[in-house]
PQR file of N, CA, C, O and H, with PARSE charges and radii, in Angstrom:
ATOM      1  N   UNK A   1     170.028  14.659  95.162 -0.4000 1.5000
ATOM      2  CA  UNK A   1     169.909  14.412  96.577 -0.0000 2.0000
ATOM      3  C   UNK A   1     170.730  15.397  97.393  0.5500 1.7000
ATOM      4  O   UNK A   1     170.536  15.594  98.592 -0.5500 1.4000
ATOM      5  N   UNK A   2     171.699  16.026  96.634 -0.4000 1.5000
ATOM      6  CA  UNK A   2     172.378  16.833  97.458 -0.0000 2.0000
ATOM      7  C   UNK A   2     172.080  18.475  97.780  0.5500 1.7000
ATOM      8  O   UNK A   2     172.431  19.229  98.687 -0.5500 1.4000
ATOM      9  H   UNK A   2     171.857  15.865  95.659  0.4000 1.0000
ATOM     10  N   UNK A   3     171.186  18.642  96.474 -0.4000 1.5000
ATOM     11  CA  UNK A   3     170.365  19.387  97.273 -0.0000 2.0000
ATOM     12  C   UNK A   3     169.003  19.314  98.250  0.5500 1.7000
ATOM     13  O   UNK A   3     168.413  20.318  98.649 -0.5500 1.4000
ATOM     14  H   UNK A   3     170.900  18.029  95.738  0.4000 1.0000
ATOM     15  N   UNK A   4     168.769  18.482  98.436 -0.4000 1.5000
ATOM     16  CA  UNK A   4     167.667  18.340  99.702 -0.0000 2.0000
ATOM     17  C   UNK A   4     168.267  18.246 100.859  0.5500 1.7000
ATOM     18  O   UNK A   4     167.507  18.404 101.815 -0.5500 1.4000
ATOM     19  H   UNK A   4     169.248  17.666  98.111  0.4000 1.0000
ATOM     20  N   UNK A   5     169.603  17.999 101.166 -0.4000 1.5000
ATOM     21  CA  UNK A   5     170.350  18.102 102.605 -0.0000 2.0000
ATOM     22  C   UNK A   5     170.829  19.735 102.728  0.5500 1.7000
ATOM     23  O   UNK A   5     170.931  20.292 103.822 -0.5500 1.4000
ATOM     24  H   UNK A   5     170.221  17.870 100.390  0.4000 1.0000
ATOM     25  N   UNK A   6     171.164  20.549 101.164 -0.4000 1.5000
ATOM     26  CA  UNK A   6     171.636  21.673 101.577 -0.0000 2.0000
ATOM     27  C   UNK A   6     170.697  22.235 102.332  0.5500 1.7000
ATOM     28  O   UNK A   6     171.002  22.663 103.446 -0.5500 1.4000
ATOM     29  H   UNK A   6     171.081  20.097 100.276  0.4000 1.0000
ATOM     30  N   UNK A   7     168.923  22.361 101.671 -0.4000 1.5000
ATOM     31  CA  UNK A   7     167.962  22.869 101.958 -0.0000 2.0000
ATOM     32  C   UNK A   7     167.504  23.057 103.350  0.5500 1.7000
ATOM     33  O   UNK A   7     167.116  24.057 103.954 -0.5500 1.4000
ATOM     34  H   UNK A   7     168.676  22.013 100.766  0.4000 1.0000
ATOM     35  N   UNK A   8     167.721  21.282 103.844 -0.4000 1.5000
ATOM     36  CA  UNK A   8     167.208  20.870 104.999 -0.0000 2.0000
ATOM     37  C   UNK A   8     167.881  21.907 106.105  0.5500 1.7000
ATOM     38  O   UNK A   8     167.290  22.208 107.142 -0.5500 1.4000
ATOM     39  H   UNK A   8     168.036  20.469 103.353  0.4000 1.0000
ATOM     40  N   UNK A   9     169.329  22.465 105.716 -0.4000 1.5000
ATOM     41  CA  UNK A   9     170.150  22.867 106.944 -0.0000 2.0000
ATOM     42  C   UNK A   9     169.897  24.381 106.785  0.5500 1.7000
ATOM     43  O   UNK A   9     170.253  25.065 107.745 -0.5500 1.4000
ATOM     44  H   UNK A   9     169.809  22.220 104.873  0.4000 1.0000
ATOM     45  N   UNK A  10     169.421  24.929 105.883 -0.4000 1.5000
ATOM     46  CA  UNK A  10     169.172  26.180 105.892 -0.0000 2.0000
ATOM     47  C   UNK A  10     168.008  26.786 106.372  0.5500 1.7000
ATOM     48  O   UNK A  10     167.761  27.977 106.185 -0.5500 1.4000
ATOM     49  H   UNK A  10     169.132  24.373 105.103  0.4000 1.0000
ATOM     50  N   UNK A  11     166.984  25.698 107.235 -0.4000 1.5000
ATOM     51  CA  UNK A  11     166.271  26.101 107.796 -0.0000 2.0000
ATOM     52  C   UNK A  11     166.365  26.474 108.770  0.5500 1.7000
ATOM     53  O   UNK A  11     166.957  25.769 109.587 -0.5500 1.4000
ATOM     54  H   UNK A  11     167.185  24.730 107.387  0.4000 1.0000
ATOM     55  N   UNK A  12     165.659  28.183 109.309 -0.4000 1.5000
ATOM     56  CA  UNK A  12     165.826  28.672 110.304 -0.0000 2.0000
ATOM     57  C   UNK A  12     164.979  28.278 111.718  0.5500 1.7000
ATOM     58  O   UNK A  12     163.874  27.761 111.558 -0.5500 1.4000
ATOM     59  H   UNK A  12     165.179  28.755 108.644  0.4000 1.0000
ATOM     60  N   UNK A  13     165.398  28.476 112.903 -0.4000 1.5000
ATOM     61  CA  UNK A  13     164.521  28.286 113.958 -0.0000 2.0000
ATOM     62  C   UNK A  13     163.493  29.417 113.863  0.5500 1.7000
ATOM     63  O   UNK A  13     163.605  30.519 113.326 -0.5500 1.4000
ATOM     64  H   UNK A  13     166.296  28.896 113.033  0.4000 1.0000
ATOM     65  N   UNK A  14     162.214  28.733 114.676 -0.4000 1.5000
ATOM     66  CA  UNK A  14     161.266  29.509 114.500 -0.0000 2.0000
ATOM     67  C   UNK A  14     161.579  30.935 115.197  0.5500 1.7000
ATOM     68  O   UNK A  14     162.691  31.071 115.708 -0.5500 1.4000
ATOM     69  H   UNK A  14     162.123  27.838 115.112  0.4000 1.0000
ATOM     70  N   UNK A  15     160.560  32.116 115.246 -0.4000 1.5000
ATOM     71  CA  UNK A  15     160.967  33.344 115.571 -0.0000 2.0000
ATOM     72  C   UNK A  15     161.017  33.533 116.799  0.5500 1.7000
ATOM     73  O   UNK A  15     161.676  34.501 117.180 -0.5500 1.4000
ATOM     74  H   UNK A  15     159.657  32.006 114.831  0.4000 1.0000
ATOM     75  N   UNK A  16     160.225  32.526 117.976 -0.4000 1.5000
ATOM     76  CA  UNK A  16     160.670  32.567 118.936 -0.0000 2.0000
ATOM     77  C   UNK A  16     161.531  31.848 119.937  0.5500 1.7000
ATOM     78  O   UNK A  16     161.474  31.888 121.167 -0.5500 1.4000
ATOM     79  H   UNK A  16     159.690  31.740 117.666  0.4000 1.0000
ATOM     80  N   UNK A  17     162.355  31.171 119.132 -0.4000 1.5000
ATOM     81  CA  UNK A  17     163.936  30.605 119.092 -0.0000 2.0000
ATOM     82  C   UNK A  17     165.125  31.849 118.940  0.5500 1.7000
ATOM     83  O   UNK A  17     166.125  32.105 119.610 -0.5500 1.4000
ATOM     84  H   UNK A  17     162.402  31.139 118.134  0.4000 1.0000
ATOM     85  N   UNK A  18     164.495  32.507 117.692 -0.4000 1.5000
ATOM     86  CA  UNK A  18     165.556  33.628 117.296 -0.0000 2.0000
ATOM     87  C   UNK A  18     165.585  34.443 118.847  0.5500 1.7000
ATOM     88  O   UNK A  18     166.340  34.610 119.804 -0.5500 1.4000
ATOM     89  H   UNK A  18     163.683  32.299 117.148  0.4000 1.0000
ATOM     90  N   UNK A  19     164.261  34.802 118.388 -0.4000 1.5000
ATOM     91  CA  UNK A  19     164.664  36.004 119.857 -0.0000 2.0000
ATOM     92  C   UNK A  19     164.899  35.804 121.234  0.5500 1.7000
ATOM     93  O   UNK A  19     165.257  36.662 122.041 -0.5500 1.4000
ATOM     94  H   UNK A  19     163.647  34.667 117.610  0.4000 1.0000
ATOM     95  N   UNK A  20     164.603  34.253 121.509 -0.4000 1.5000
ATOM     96  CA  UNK A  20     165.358  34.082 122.583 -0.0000 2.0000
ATOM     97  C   UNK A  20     166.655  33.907 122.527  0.5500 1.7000
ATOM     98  O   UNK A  20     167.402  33.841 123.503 -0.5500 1.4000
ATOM     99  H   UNK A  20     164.312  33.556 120.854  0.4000 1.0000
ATOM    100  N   UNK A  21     166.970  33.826 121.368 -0.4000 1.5000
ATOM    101  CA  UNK A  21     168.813  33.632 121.303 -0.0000 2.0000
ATOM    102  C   UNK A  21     169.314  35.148 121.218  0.5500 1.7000
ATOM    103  O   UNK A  21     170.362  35.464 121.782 -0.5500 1.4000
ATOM    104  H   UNK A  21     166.364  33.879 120.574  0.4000 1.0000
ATOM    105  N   UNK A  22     168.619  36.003 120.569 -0.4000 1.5000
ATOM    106  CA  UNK A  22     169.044  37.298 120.848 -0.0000 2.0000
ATOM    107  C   UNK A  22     168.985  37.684 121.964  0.5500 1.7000
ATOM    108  O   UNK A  22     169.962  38.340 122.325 -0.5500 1.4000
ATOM    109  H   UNK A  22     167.768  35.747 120.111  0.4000 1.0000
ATOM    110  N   UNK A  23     167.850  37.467 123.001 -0.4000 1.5000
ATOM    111  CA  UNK A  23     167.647  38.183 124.551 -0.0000 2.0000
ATOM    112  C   UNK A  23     169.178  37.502 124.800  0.5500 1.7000
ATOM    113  O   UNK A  23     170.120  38.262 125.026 -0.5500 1.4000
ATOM    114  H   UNK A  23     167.057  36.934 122.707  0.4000 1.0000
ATOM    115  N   UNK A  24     169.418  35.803 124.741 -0.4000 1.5000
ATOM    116  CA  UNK A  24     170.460  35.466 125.563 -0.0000 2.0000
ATOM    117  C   UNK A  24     171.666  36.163 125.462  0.5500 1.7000
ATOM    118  O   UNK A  24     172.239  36.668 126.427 -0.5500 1.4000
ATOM    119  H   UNK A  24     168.652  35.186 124.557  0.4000 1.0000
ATOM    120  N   UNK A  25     172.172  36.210 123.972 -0.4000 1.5000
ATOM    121  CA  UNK A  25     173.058  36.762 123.217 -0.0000 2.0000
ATOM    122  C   UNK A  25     173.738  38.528 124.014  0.5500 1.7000
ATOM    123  O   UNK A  25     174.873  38.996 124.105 -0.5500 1.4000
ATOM    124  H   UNK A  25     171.707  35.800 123.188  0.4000 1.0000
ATOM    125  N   UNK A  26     172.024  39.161 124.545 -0.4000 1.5000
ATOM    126  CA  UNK A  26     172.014  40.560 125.046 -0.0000 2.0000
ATOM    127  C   UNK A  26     172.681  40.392 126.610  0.5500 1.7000
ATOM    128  O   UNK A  26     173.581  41.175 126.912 -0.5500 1.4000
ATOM    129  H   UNK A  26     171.102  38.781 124.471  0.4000 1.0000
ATOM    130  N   UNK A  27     172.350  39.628 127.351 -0.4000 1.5000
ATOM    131  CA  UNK A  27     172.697  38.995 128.218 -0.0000 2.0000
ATOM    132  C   UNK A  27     174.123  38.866 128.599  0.5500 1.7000
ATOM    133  O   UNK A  27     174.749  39.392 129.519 -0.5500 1.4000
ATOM    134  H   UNK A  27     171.619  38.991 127.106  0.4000 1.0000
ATOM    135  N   UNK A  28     174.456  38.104 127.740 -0.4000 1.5000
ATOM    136  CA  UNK A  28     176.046  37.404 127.535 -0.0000 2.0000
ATOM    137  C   UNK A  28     177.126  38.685 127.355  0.5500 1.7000
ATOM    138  O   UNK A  28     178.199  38.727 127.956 -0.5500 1.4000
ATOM    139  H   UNK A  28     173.946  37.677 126.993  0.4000 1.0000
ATOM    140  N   UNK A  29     176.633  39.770 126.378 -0.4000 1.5000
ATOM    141  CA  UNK A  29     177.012  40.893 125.950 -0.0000 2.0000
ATOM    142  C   UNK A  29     177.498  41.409 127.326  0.5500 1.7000
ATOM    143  O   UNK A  29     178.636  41.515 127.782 -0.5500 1.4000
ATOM    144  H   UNK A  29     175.761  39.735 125.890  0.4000 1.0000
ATOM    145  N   UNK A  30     176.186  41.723 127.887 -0.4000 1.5000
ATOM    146  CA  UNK A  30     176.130  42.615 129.281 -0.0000 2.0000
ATOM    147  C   UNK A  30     176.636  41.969 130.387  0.5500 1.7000
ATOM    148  O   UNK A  30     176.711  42.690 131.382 -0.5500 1.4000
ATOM    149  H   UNK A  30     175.261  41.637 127.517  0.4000 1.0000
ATOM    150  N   UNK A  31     177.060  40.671 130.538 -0.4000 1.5000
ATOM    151  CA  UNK A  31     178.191  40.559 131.402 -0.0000 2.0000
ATOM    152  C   UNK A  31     179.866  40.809 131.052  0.5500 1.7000
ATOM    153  O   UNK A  31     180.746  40.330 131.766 -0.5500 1.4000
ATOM    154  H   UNK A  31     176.999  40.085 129.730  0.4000 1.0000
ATOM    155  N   UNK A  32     180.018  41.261 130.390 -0.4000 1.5000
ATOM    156  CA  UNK A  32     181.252  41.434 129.812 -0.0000 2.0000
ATOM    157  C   UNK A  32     181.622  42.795 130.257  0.5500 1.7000
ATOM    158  O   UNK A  32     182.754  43.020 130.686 -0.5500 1.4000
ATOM    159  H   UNK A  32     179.303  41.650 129.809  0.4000 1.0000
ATOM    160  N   UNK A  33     180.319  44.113 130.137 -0.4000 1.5000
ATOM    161  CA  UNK A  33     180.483  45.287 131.013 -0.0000 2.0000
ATOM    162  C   UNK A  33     181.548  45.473 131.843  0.5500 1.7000
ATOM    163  O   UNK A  33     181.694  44.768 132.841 -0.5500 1.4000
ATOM    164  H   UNK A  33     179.400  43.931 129.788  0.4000 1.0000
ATOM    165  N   UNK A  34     182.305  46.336 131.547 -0.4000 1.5000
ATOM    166  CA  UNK A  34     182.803  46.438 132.697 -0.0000 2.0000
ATOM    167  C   UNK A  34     182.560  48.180 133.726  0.5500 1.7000
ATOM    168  O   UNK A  34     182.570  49.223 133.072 -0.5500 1.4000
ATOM    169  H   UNK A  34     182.186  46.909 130.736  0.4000 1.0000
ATOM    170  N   UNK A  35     182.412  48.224 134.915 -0.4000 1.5000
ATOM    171  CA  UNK A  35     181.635  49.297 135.053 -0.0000 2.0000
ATOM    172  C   UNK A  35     183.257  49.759 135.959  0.5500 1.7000
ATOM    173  O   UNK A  35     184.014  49.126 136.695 -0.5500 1.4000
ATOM    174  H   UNK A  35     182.404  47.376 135.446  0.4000 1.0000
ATOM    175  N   UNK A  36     183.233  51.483 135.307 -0.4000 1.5000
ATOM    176  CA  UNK A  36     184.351  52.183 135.459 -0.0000 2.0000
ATOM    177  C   UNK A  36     183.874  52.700 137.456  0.5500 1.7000
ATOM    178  O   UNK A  36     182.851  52.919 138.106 -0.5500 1.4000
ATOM    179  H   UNK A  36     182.618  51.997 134.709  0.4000 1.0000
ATOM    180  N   UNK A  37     185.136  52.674 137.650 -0.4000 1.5000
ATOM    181  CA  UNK A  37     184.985  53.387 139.511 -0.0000 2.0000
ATOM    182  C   UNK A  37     184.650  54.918 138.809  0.5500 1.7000
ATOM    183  O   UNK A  37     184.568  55.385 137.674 -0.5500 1.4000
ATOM    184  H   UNK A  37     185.967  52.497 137.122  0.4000 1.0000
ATOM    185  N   UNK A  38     184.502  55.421 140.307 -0.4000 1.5000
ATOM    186  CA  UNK A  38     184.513  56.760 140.447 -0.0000 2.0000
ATOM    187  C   UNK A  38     184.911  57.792 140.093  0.5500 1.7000
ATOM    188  O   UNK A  38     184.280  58.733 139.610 -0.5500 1.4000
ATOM    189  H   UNK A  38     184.569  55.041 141.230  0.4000 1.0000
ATOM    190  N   UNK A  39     186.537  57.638 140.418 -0.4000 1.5000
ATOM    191  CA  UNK A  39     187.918  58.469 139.812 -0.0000 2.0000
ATOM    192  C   UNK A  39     188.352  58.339 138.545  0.5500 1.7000
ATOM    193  O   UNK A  39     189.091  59.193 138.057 -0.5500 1.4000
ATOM    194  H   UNK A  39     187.049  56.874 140.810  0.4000 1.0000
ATOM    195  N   UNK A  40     187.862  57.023 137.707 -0.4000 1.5000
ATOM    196  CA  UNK A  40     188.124  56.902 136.092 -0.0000 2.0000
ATOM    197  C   UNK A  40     186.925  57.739 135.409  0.5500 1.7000
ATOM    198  O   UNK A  40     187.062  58.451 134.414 -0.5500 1.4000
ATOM    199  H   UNK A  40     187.262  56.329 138.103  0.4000 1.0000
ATOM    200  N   UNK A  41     185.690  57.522 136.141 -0.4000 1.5000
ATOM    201  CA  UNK A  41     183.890  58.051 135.609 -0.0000 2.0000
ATOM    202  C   UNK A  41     184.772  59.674 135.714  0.5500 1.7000
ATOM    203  O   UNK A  41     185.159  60.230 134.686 -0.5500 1.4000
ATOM    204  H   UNK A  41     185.579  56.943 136.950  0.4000 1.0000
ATOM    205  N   UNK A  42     184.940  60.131 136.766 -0.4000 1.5000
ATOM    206  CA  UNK A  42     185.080  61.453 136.830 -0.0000 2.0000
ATOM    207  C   UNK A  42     186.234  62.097 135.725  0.5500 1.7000
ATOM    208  O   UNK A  42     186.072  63.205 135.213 -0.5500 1.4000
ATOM    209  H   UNK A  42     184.626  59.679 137.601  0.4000 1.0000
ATOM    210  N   UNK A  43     187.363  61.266 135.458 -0.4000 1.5000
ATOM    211  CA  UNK A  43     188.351  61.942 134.667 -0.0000 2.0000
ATOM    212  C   UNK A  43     187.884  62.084 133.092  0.5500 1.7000
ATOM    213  O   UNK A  43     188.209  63.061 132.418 -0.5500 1.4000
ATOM    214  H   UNK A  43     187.494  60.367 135.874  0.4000 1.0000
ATOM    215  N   UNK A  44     186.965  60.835 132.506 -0.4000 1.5000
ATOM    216  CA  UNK A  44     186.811  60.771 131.539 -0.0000 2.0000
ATOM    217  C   UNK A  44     185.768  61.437 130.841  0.5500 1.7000
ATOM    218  O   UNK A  44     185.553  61.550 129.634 -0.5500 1.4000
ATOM    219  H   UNK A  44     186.700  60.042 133.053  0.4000 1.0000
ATOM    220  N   UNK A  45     185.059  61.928 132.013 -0.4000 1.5000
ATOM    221  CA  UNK A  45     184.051  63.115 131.864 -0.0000 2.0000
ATOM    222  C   UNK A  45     184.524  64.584 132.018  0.5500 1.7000
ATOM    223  O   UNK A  45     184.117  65.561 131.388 -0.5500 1.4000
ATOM    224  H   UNK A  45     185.233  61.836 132.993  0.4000 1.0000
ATOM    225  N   UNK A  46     185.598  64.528 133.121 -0.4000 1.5000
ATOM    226  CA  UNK A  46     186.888  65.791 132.652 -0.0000 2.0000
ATOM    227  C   UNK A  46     187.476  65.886 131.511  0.5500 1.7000
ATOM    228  O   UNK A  46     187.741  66.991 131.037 -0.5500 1.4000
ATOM    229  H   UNK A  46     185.928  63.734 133.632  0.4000 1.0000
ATOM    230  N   UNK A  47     187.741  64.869 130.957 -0.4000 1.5000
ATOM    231  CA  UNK A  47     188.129  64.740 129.490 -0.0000 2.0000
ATOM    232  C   UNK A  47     187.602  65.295 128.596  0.5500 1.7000
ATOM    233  O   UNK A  47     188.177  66.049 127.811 -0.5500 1.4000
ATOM    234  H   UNK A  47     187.526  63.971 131.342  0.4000 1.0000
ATOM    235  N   UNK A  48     186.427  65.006 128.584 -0.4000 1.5000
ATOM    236  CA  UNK A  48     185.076  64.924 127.237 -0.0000 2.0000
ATOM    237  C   UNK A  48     184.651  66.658 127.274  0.5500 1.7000
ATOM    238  O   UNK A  48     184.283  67.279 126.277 -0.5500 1.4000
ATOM    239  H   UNK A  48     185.960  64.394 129.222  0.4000 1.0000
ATOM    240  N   UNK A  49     184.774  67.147 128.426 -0.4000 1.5000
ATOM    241  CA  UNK A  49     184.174  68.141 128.778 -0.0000 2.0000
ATOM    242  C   UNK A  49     185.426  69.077 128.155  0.5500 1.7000
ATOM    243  O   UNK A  49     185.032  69.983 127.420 -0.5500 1.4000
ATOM    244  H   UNK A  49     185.072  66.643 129.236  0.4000 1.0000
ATOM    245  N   UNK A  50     186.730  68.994 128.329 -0.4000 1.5000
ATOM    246  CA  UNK A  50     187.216  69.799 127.994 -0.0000 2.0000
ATOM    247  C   UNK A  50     187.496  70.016 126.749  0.5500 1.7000
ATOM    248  O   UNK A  50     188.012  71.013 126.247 -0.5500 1.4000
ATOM    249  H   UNK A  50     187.051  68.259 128.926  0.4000 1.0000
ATOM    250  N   UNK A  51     186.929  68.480 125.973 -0.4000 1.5000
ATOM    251  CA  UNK A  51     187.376  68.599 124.262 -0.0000 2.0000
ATOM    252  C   UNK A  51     186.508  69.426 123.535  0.5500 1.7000
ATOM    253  O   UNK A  51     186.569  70.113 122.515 -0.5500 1.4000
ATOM    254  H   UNK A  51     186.510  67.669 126.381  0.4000 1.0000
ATOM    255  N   UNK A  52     185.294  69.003 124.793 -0.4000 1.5000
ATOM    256  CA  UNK A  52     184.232  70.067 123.768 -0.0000 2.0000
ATOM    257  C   UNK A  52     184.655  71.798 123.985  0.5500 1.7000
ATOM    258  O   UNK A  52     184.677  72.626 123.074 -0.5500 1.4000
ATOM    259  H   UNK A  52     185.245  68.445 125.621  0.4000 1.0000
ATOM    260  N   UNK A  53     184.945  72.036 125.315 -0.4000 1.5000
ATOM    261  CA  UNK A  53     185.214  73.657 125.324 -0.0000 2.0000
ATOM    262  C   UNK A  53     185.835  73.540 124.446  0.5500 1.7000
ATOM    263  O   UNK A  53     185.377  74.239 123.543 -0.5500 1.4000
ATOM    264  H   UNK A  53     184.927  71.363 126.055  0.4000 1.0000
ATOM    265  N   UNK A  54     187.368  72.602 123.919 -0.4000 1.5000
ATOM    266  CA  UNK A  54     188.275  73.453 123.238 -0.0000 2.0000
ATOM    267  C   UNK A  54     187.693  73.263 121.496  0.5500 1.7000
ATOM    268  O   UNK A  54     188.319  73.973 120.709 -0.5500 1.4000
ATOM    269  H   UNK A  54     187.740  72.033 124.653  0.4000 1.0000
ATOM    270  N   UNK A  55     186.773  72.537 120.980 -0.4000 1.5000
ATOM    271  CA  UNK A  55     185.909  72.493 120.491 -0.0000 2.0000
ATOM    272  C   UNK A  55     185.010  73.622 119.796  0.5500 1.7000
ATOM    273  O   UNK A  55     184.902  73.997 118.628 -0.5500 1.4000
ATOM    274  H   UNK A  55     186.264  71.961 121.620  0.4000 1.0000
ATOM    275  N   UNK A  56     184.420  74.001 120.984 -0.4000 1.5000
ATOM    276  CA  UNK A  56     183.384  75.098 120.687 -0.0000 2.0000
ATOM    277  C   UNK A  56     184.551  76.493 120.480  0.5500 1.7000
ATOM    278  O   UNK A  56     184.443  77.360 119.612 -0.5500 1.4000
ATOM    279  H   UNK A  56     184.509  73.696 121.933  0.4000 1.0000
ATOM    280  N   UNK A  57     185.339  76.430 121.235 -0.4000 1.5000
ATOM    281  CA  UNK A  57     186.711  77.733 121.212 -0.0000 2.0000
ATOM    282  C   UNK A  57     187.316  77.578 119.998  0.5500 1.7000
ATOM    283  O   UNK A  57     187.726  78.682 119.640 -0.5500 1.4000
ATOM    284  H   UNK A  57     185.426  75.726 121.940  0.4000 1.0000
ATOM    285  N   UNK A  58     187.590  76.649 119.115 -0.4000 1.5000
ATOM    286  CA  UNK A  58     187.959  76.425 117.431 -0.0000 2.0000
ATOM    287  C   UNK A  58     186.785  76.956 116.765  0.5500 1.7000
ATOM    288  O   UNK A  58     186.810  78.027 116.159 -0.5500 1.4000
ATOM    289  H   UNK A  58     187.257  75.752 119.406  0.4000 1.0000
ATOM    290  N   UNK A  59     185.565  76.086 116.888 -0.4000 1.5000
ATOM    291  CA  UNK A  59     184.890  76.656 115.906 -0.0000 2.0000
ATOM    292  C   UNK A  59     184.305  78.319 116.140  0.5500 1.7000
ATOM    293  O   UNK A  59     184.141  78.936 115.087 -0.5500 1.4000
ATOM    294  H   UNK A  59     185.545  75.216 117.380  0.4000 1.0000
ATOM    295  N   UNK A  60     184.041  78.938 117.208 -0.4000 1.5000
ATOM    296  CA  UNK A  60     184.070  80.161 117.324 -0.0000 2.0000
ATOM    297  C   UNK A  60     185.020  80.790 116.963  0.5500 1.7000
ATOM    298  O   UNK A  60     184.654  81.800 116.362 -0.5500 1.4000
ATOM    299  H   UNK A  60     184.174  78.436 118.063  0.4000 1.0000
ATOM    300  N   UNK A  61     186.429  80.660 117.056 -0.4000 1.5000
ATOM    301  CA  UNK A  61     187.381  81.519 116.264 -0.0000 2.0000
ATOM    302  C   UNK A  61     187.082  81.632 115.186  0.5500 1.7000
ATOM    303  O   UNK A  61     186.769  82.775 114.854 -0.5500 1.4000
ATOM    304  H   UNK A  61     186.726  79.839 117.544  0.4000 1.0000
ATOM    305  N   UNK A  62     187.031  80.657 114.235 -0.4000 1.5000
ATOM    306  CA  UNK A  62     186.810  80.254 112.976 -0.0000 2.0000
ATOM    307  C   UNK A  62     185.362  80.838 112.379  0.5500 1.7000
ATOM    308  O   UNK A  62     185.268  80.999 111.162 -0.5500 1.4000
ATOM    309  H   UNK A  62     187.285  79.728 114.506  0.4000 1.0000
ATOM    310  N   UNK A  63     184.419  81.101 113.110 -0.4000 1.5000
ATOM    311  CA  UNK A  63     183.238  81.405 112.725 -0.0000 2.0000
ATOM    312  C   UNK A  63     183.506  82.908 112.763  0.5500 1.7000
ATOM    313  O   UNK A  63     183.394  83.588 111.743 -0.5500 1.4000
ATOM    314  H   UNK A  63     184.496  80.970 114.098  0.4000 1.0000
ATOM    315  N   UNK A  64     183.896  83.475 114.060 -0.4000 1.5000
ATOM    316  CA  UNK A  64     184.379  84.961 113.970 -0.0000 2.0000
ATOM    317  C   UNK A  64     185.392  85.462 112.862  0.5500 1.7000
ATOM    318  O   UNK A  64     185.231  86.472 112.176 -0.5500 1.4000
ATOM    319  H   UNK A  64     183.987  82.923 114.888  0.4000 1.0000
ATOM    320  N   UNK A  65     186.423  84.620 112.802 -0.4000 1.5000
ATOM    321  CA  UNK A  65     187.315  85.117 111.669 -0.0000 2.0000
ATOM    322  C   UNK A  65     187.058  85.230 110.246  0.5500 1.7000
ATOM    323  O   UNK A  65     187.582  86.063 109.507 -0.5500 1.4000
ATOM    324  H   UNK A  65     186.554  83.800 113.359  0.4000 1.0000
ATOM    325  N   UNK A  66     185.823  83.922 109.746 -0.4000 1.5000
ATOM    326  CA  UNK A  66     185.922  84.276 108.533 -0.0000 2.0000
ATOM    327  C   UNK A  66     184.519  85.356 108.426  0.5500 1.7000
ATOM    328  O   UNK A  66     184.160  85.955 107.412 -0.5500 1.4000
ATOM    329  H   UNK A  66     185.397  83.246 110.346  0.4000 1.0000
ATOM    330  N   UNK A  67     183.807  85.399 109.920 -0.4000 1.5000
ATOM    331  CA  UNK A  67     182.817  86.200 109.091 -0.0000 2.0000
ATOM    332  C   UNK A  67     183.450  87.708 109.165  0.5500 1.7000
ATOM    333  O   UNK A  67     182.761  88.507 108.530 -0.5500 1.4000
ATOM    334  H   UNK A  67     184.099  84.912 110.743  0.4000 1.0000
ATOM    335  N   UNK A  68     184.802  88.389 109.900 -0.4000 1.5000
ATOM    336  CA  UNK A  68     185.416  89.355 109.702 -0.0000 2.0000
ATOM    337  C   UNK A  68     185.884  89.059 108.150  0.5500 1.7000
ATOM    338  O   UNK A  68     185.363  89.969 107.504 -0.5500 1.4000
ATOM    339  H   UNK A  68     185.362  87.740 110.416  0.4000 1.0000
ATOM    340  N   UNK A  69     186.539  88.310 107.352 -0.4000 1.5000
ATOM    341  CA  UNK A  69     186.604  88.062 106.481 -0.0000 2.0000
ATOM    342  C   UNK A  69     185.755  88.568 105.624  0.5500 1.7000
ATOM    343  O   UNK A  69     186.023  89.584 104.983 -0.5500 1.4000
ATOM    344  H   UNK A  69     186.962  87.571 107.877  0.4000 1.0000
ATOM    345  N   UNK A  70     184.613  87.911 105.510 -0.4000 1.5000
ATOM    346  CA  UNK A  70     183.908  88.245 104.944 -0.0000 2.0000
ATOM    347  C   UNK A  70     183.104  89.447 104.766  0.5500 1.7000
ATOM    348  O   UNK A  70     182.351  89.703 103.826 -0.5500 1.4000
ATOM    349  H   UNK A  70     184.396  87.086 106.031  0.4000 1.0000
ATOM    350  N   UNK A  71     183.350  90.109 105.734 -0.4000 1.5000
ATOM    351  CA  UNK A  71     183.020  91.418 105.616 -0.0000 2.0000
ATOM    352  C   UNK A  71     184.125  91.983 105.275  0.5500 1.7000
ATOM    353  O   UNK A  71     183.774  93.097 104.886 -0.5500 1.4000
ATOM    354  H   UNK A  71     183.962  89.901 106.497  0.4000 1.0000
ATOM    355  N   UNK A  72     185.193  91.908 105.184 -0.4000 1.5000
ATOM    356  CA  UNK A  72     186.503  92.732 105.002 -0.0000 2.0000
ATOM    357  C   UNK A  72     186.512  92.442 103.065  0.5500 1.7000
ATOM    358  O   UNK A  72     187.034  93.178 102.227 -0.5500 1.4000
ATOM    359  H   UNK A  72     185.478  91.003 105.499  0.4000 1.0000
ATOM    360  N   UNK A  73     185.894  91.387 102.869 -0.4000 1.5000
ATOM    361  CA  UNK A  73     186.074  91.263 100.740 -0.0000 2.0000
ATOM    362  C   UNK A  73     184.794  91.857 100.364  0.5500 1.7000
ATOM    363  O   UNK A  73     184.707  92.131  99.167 -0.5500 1.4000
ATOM    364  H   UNK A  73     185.470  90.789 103.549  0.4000 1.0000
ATOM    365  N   UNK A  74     183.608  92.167 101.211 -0.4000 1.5000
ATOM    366  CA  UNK A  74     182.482  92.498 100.654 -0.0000 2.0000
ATOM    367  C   UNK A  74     182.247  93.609 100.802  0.5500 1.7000
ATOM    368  O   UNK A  74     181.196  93.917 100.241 -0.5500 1.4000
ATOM    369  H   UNK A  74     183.679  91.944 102.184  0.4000 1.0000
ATOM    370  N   UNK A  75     183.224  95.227 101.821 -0.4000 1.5000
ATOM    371  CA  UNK A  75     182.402  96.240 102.492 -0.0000 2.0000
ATOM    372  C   UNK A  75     183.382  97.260 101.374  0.5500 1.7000
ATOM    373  O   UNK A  75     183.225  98.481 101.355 -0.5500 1.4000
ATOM    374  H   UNK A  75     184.078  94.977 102.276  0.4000 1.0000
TER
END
C-alpha cells in the first residue's frame, strides 16, 4: 500500500499547468529586475568597453610577438 501513495504524489500536472507555472515563475523573475539609471548604464558600458580595448591590445601584442618569434626560429 505504500507504494500506491508514493505513486499517487508523483504525478505531474498536466502540460498546461506546467507552463503556466513557468510563464508565472517568468513573471515573478522579472519583477525582481532591477533597471540601472543612466550614470550606472553609462559607466558600466565605459567599463566593458575599455576591457575589451585593453583586451584586443594583449592579444595583439601577443599575436605580433610570437609571430616575430616565429619568424626569428624559422628564417
Amino acid at each position: 500500500m505504500a507504494k500506491a501513495s508514493k505513486a499517487e504524489k508523483a504525478v505531474k500536472p498536466n502540460v498546461f499547468m506546467r507552463i503556466g507555472l513557468f510563464i508565472k515563475q517568468i513573471i515573478d523573475e522579472l519583477r525582481k529586475v532591477v533597471t540601472p539609471t543612466a550614470k550606472e548604464l553609462f559607466f558600466w558600458s565605459l567599463g566593458v568597453f575599455i576591457f575589451v580595448v585593453l583586451l584586443m591590445l594583449l592579444v595583439t601584442g601577443m599575436d605580433f610577438g610570437l609571430g616575430k618569434l616565429v619568424l626569428w626560429v624559422f628564417d
